[in-house]
C-alpha positions as CSV (number, residue, x, y, z in Angstrom):
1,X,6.1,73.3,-25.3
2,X,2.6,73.1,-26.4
3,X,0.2,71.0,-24.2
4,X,2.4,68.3,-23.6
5,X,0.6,66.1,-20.9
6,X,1.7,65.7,-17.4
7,X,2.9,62.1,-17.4
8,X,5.7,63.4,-19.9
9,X,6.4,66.6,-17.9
10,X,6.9,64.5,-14.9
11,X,9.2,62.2,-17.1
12,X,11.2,65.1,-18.4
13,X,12.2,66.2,-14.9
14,X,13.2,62.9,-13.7
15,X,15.4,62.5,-16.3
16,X,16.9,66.1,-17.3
17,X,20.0,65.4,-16.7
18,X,19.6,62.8,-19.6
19,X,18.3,65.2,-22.9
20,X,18.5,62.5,-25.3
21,X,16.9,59.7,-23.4
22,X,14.7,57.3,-25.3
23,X,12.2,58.3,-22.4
24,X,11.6,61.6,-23.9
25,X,11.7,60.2,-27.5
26,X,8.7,57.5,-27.3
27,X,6.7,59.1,-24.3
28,X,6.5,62.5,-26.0
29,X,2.9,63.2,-27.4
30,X,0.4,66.1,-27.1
31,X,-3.1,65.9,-25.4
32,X,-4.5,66.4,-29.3
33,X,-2.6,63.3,-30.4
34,X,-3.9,61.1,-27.4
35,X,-7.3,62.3,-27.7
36,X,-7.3,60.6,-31.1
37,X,-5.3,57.7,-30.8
38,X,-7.2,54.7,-31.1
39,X,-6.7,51.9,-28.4
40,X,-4.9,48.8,-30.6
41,X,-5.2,46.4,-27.5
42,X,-8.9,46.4,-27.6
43,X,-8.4,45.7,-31.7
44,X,-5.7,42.6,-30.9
45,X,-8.2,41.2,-28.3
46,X,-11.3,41.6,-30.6
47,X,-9.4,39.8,-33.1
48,X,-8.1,36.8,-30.6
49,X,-11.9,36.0,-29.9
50,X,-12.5,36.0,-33.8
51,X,-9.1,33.3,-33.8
52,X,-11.0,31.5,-30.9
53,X,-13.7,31.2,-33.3
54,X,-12.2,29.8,-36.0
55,X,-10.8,26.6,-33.8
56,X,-13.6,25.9,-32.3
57,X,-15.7,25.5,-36.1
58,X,-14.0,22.4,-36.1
59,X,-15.8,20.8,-32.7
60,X,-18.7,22.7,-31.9
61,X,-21.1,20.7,-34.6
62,X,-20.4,17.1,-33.1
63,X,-21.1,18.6,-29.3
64,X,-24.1,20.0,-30.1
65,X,-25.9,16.2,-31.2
66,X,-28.7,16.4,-33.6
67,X,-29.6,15.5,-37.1
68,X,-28.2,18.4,-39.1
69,X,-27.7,16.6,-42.2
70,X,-30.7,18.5,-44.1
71,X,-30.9,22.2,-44.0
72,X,-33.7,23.8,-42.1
73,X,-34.2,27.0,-43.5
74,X,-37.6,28.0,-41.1
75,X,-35.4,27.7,-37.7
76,X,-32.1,30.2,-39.8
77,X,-34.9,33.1,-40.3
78,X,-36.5,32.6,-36.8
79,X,-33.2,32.6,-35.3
80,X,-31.8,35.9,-37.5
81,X,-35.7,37.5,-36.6
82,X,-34.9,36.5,-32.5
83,X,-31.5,38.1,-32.5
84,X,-32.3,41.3,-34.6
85,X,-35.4,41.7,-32.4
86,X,-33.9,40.4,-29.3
87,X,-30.7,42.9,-29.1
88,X,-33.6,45.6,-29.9
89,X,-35.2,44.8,-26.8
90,X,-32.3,44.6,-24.9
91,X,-31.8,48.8,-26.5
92,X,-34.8,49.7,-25.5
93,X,-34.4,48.3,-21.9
94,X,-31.0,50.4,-21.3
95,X,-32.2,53.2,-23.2
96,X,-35.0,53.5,-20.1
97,X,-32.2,52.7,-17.3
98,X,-31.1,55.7,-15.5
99,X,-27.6,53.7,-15.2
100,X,-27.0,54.1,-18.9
101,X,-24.6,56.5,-20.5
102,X,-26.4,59.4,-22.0
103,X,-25.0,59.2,-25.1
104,X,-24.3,55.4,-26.8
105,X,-20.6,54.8,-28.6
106,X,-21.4,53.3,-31.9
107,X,-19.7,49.8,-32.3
108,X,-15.8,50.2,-33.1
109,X,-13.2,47.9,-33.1
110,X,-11.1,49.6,-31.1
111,X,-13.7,50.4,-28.1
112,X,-13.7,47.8,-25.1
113,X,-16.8,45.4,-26.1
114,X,-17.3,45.5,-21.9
115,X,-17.5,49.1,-21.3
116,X,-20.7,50.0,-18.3
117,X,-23.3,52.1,-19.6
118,X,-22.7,50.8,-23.7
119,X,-25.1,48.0,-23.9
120,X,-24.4,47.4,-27.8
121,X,-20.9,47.0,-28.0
122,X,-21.0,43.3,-26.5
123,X,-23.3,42.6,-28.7
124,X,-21.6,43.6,-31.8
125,X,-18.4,41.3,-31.1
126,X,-21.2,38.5,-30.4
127,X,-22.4,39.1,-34.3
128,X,-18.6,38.4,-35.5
129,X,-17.6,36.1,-33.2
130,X,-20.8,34.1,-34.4
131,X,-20.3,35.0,-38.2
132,X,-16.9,34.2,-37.8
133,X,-17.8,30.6,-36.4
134,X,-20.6,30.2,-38.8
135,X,-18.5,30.6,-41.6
136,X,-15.5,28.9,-40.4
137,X,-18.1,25.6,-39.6
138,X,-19.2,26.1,-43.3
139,X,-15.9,26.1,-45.1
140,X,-14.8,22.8,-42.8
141,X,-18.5,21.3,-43.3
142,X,-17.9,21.7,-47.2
143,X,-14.7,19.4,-47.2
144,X,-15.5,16.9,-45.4
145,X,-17.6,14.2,-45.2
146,X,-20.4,13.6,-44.2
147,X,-21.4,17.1,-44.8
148,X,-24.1,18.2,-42.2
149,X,-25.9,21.9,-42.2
150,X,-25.0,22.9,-39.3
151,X,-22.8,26.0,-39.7
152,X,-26.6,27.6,-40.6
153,X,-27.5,28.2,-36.9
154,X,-24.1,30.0,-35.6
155,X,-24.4,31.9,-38.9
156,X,-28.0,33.1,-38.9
157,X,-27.2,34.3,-35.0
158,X,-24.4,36.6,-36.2
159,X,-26.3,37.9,-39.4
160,X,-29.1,38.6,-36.6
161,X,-27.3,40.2,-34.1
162,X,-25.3,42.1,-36.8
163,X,-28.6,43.1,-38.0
164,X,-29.9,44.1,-34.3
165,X,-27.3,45.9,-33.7
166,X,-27.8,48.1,-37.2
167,X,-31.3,48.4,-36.3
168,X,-30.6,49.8,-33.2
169,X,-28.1,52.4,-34.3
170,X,-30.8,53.4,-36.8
171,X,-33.9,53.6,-34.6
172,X,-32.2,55.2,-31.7
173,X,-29.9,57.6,-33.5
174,X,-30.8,60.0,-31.4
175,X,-29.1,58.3,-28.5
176,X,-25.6,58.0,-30.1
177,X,-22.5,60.5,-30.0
178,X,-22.2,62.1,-33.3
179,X,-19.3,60.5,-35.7
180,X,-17.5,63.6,-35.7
């Protein structure tokens, strides 16, 4: 049989007496197929924080306090500018720390956002869990009343640390694994 990992050898002699067991049928894959097989658990948990988003739009604006019921367009661009340039910083911090992997993962949903040595992969669930909250806040700010502005500030953080973390992949390109 061609490269067929040892978990599923092991299986196969447990269970030989048993040919058609569903064991063999589900557990038998090749080291190719699990080298590319994409980890859906990480994509279902990614996705729960975006659903944990979208309930809190509903609260977060009357726990914050504050007169939101003009828009403030200065503080949305210094807080895009703070988390573009802020998640650069953080970049270039971990790209001098010897503890970092030599080679960065670009941001993929179906990478663990918590993985040691991959500085920007936290930060890119942090831009959609705060574009998902910002836009949730708008769309719930829009029908009811009184309508107050503040789904701008969740939503200028996630269009800034969405941002940072482009702007990182683009000036340190150099430290990232190739796509291939």
């Amino acid at each position: 049989m061609e490269n067929v990992s040892r978990h599923v050898r092991m299986r196969r002699n447990r269970f030989s007496n048993t040919s058609n067991s569903i064991f063999l049928r589900v557990g038998l894959t090749t080291m190719k197929d699990r080298a590319t097989d994409k980890n859906h658990g990480w994509l279902l948990f990614r996705v729960a924080v975006l659903m944990i988003a979208v309930f809190q739009a509903r609260s977060w604006p009357r726990s914050i306090g504050g007169n939101f019921s003009k828009p403030n367009w200065v503080t949305c661009f210094i807080l895009i500018g703070f988390a573009a340039f802020g998640i650069l910083f953080v970049a270039f911090t971990q790209r001098l720390n010897p503890w970092s992997s030599d080679k960065w993962r670009r941001p993929s949903w179906f990478s663990s956002p918590f993985a040691f040595g991959q500085p920007l992969l936290i930060f890119d669930l942090a831009a959609y869990y705060f574009l998902v909250l910002g836009t949730a806040s708008f769309v719930l700010e829009m029908i009811s009343i009184p309508r107050t502005w503040a789904w701008g500030l969740p939503l200028s953080v996630g269009i800034g640390a969405w941002l940072g973390v482009r702007l990182c992949i683009s000036v340190f390109k150099d430290k990232f694994e190739n796509w291939g």
